[in-house]
C-alpha positions in Angstrom: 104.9 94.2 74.4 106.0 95.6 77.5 108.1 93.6 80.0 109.0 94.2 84.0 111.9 92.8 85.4 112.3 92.8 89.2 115.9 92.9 91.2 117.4 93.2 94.4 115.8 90.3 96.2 118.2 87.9 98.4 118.5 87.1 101.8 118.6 89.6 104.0 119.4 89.8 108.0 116.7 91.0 110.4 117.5 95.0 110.4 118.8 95.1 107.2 117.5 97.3 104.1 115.6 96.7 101.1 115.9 98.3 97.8 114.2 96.6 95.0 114.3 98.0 91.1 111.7 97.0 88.5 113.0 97.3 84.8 110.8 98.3 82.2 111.8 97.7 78.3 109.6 97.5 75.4 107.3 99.4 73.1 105.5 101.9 75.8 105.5 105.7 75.5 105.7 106.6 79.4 106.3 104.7 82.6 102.4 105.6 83.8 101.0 104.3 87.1 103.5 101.0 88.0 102.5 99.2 91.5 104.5 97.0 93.9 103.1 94.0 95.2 104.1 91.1 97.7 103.0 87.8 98.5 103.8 85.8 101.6 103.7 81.9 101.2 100.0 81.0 102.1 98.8 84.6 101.4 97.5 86.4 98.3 99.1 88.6 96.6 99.2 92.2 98.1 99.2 95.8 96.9 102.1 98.0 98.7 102.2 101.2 96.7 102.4 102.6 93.4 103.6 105.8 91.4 102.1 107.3 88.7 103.7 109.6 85.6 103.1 113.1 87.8 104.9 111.7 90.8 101.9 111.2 93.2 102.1 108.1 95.4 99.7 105.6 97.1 100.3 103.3 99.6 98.7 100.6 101.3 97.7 101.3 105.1 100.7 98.5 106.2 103.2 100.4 104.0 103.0 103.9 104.9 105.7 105.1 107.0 107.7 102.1 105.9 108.4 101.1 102.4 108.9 103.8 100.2 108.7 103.7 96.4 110.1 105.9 93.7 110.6 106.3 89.6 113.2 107.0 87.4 111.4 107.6 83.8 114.5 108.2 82.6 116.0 104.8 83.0 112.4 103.3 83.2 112.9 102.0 86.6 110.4 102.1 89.7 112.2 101.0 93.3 111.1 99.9 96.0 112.6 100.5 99.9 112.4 99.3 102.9 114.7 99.5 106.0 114.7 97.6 109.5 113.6 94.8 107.8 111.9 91.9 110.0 111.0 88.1 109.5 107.4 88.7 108.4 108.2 91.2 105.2 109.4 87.6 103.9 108.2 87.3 100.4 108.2 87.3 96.3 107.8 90.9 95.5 106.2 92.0 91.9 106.1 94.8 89.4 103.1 95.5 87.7 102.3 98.1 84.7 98.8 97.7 84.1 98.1 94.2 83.3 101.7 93.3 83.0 103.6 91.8 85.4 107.1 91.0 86.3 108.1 87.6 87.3 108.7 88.4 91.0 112.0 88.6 93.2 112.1 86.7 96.5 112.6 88.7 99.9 113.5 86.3 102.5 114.1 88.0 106.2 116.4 85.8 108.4 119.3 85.2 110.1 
C-alpha cells in the first residue's frame, strides 16, 4: 500500500513563497507520474502539474510560469513551489500517485 503525505502548508503573507513536499512510503518500485492538485473552498478540486519518472513535466494553463514542481526519487519526494503568493492561491493542496492520494495541506494567503 502506498501512502502520500503532504507538508509545508501554513499561513503565509501575500508575497511570500511556497514550497510544498509530498512524501511517499510503502511498497512501490518507482515514484512514476505524481500530480499536484488544489482546491479552493467552494471549488473542485484542481490539477496544477505533475512529474513523471523521466523528468518531463505538465502543467495546467494557470500554473505555467508560476508554480513549479520537481522530484527527488531518491528520497521519494515531489515539491511543489510557488513564489509572490497572493490571496486567491488560498487552498488544501494534494498529492496524488495514481489513485492514491495524500490527505491535503492547507495554503492559506493573508495578512
Amino acid at each position: 500500500q502506498v501512502q502520500l503525505v503532504e507538508s509545508g502548508g501554513g499561513l503565509v503573507q501575500p508575497g511570500g513563497s511556497l514550497r510544498l513536499s509530498c512524501a511517499a512510503s510503502g511498497r512501490f518500485v518507482s515514484l512514476d507520474l505524481v500530480a499536484w492538485y488544489r482546491q479552493a473552498p467552494g471549488n473542485q478540486r484542481e490539477f496544477i502539474a505533475d512529474t513523471d519518472y523521466d523528468g518531463r513535466t505538465n502543467y495546467a494553463d494557470f500554473a505555467k510560469g508560476r508554480f513549479t514542481i520537481s522530484r527527488d526519487d531518491a528520497k521519494k519526494t515531489v515539491s511543489l513551489q510557488k513564489n509572490s503568493l497572493q490571496p486567491e492561491v488560498t487552498a488544501v493542496y494534494y498529492c496524488n500517485r495514481y489513485n492514491v492520494w495524500g490527505q491535503g495541506t492547507q495554503v492559506t494567503v493573508s495578512s
